[in-house]
TIVO-74756 format. One line per field, with one value per residue (C-alpha): residue in three letters; chain; residue number from 1; x, y, z. Coordinates in Angstrom, 1 decimal, padded with zeros to 4 digits. Layout:
N
residuo	(ALA, ...) $
cadena	(A, ...) $
num	(NUM, ...) $
X	(X, ...) $
Y	(Y, ...) $
Z	(Z, ...) $
REM end
This chain:
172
residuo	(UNK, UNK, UNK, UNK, UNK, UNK, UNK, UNK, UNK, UNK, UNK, UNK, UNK, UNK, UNK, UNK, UNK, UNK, UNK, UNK, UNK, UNK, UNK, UNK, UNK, UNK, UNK, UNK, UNK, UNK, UNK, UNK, UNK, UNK, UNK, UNK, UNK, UNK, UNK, UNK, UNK, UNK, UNK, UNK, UNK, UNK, UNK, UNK, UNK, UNK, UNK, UNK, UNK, UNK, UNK, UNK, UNK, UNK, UNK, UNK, UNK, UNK, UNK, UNK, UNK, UNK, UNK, UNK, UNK, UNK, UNK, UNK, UNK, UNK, UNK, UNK, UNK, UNK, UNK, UNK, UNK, UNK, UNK, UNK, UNK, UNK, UNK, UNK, UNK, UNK, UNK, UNK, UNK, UNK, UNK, UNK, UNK, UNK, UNK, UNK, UNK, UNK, UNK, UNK, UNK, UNK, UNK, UNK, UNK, UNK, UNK, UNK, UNK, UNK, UNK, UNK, UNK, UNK, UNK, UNK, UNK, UNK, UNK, UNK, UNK, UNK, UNK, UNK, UNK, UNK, UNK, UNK, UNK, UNK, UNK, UNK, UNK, UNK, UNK, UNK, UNK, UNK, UNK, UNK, UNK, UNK, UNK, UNK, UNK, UNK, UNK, UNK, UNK, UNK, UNK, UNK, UNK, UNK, UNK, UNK, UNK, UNK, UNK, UNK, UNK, UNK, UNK, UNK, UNK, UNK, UNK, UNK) $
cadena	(A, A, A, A, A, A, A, A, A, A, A, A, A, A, A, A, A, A, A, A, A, A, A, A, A, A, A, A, A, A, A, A, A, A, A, A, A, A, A, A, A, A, A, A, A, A, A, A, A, A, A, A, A, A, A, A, A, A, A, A, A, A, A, A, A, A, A, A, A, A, A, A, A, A, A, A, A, A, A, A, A, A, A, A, A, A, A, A, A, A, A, A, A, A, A, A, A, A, A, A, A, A, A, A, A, A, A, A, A, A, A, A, A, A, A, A, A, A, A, A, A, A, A, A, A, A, A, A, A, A, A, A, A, A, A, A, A, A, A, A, A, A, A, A, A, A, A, A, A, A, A, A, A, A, A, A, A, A, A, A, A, A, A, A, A, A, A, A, A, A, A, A) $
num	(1, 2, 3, 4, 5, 6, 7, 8, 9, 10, 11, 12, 13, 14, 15, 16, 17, 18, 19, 20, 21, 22, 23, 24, 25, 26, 27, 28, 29, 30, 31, 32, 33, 34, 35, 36, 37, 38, 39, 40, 41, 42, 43, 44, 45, 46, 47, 48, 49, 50, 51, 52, 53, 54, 55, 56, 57, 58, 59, 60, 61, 62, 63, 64, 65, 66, 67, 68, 69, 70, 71, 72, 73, 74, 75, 76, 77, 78, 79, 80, 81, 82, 83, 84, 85, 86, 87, 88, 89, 90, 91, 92, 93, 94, 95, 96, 97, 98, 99, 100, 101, 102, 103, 104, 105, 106, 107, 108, 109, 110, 111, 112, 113, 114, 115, 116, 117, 118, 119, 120, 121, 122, 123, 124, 125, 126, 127, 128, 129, 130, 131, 132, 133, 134, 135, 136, 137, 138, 139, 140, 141, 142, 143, 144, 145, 146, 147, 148, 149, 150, 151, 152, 153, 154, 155, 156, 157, 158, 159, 160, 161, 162, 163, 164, 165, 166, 167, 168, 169, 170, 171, 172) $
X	(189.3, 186.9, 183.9, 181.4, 179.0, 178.0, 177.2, 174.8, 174.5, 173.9, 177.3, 179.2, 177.1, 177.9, 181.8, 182.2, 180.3, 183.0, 185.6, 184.0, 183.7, 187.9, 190.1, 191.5, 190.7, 187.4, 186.5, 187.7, 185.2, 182.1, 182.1, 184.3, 183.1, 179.6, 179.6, 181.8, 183.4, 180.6, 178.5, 181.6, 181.4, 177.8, 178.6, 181.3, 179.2, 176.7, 179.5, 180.9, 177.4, 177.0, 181.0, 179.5, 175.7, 173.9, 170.8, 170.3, 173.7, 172.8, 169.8, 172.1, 175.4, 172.5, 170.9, 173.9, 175.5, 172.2, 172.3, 176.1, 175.1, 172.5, 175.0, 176.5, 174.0, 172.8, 176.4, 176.7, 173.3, 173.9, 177.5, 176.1, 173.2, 175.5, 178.1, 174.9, 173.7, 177.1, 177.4, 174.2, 174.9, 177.9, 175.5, 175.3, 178.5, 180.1, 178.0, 181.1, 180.8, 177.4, 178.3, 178.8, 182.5, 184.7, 187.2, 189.4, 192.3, 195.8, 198.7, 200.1, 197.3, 193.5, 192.4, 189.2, 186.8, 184.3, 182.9, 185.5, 188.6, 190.9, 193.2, 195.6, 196.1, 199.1, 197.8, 200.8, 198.9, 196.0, 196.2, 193.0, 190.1, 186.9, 184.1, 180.9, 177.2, 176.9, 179.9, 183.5, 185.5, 189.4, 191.2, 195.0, 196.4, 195.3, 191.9, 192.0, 188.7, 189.8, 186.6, 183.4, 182.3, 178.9, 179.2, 176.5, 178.8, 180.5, 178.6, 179.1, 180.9, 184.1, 184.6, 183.9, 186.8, 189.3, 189.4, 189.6, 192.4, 194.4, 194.5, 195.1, 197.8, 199.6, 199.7, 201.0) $
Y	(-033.0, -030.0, -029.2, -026.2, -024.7, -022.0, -020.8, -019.2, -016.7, -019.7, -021.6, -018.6, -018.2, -021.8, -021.2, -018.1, -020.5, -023.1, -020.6, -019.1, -022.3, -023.3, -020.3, -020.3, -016.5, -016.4, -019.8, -018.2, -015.0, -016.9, -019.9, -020.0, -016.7, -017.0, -020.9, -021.0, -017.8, -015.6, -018.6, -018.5, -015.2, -015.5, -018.2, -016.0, -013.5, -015.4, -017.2, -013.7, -012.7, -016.3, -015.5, -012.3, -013.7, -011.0, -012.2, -008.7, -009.0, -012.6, -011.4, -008.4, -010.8, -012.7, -010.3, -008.5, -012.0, -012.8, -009.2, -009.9, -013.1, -011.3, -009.0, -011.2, -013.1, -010.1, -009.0, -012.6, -012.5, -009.2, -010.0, -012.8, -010.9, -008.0, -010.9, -012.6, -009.0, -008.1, -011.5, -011.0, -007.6, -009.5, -010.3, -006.6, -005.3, -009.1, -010.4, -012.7, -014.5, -016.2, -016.5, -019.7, -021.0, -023.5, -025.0, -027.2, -029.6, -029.5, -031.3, -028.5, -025.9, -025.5, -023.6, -021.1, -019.8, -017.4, -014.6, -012.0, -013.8, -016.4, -017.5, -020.5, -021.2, -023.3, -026.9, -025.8, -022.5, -024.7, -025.7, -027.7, -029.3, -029.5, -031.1, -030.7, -031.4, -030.7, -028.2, -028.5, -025.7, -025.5, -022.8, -021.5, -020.3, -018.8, -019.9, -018.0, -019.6, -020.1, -022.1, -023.3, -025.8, -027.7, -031.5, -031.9, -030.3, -034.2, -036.6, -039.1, -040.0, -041.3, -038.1, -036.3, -038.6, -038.0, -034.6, -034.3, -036.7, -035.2, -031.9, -033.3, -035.7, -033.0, -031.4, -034.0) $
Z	(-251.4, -251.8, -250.1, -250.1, -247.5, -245.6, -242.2, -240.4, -237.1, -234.8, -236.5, -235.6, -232.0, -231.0, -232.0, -229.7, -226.9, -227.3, -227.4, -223.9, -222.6, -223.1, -223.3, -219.7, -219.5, -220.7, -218.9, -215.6, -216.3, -217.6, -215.7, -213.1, -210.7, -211.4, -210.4, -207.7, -206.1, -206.2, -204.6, -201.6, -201.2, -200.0, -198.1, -196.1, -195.9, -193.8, -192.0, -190.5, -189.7, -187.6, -185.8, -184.5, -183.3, -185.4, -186.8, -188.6, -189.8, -191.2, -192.8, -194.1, -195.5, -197.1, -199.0, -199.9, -200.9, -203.4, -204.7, -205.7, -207.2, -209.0, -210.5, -211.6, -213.6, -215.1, -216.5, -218.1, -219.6, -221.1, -221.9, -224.1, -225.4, -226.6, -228.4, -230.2, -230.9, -232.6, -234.2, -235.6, -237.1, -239.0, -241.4, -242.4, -241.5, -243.1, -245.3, -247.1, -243.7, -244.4, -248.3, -249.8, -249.6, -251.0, -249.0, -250.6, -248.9, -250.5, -249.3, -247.1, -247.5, -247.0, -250.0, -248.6, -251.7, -250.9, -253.6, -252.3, -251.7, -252.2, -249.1, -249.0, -245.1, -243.9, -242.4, -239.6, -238.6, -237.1, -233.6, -233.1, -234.5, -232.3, -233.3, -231.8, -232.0, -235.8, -235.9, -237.0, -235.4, -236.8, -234.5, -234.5, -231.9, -228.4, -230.0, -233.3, -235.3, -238.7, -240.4, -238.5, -241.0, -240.8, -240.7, -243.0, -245.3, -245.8, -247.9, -245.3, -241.9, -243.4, -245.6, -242.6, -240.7, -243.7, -243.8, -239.8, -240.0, -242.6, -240.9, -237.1, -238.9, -240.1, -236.7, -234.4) $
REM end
């Protein structure tokens, strides 16, 4: 079973979004303080300023409360501009990212064919298969991304379903 294709900036952007999204550490940085403990923090503020019946100090926790949750918006948004940014320059500083690749499914071993190398990678060495929106993402361990593969690589749905099944199979 061999298949070629190649991917682009936004493959690669939409990868390290997943990856952001369900690696316990990251999740806990990007979507866990911004959504919920920074929100309680405010909230705490203004609850102390209400214990000690200060209506300057309730205007005070509030502001300072919104400028922490502003803070904290801003670092995200320019924590994701500066990953898209350097995923972006891959294209100049790893250009055999974005070349056209052959991938071909042995037994034991996914063959990967691009113009400057030849790898054989163990089926054993991957930990999970994703797939999602028009995205296959195959990772290893602590979310190692091995291959993001388009799904309009696969001629049609039950190709597609093959090859996901013979790597989860081997896995389980």
């Amino acid at each position: 079973m061999s298949f070629e294709f190649t991917n682009s900036i936004d493959d690669y952007i939409k990868a390290y979004d997943y990856i952001d999204r369900h690696k316990p550490d990251r999740y806990f940085k990007f979507y866990i303080v911004p959504r919920i403990i920074a929100p309680l923090f405010q909230l705490l503020c203004i609850i102390y300023a209400f214990v000690n019946y200060d209506f300057y100090q309730v205007i005070r926790s509030t502001i300072i409360g919104f400028i922490g949750l502003v803070i904290i918006f801003i670092a995200l948004k320019t924590y994701y501009k500066n990953r898209n940014k350097q995923i972006s320059d891959w294209k100049i500083d790893k250009p055999y990212l974005f070349d056209k690749k052959t991938i071909t499914l042995n037994i034991n071993t996914l063959t990967y064919i691009d113009k400057h190398q030849t790898r054989e990678i163990e089926l054993s060495l991957f930990d999970k298969v994703v797939e999602e929106d028009s995205l296959i993402y195959i990772f290893g361990s602590n979310y190692n991304l091995y291959l993001v593969i388009p799904k309009n690589t696969f001629n049609d749905f039950s190709e597609q379903t093959l090859f996901i099944n013979k790597i989860k199979g081997l896995n389980n």
